[in-house]
N, C-alpha and C positions, 0 to 999 in steps of 0.2 A: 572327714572334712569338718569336724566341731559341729556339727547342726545347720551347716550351711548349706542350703538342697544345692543335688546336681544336677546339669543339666545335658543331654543330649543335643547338638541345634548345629543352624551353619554360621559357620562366620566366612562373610563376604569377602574377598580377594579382586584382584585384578584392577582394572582403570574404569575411566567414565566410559558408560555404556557398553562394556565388555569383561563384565565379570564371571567369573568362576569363584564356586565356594567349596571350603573345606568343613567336613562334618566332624564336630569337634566335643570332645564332655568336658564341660565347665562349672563353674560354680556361678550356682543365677545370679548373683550380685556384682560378678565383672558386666566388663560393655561387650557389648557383641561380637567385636573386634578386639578384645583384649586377650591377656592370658588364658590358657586354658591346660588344663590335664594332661588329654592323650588325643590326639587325632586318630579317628575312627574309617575316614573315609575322604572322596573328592565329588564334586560335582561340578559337572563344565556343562552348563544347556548350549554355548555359544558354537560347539563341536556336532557336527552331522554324520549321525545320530548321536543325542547329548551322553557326555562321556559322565559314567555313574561307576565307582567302583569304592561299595562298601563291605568293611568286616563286619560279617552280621553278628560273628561270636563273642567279638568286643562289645557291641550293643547292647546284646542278651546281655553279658557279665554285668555292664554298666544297671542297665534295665531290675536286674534281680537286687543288684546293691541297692538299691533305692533313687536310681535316677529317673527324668521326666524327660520322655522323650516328646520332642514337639511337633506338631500336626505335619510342618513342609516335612522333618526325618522321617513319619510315618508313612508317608505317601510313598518318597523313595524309596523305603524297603519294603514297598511293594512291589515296586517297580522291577527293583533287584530280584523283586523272588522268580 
């Protein structure tokens, strides 16, 4: 990526007051919502029981190369485990 860290995190989808997000590795310098690498995973909390379904071996890969993953992704894959 030249120096440019990366990041693990979600970026927000859906409409007003019903979002689902997609777990995505970017480079910390896009906007939240913008471009990103590789979609990793999804999260819908709006779905009973909230629909979770992440690559955890994507993450690692991501994680080992030098990405930062963020406290909400961290939570989730715990969740997932």
């Amino acid at each position: 990526m030249g120096g440019v860290p990366v990041v693990v995190r979600l970026k927000r989808m859906g409409t007003l007051k019903k979002p689902h997000h997609k777990i995505v590795v970017a480079p910390s310098r896009r906007a939240r919502d913008g471009a990103f690498l590789e979609e990793v995973g999804i999260y819908d909390p709006s779905k009973t029981p909230p629909l979770l379904k992440i690559n955890k071996e994507r993450v690692a890969y991501w994680a080992q190369h030098g990405a930062f993953v963020t406290p909400a992704v961290t939570r989730l894959l715990r969740l997932a485990a």
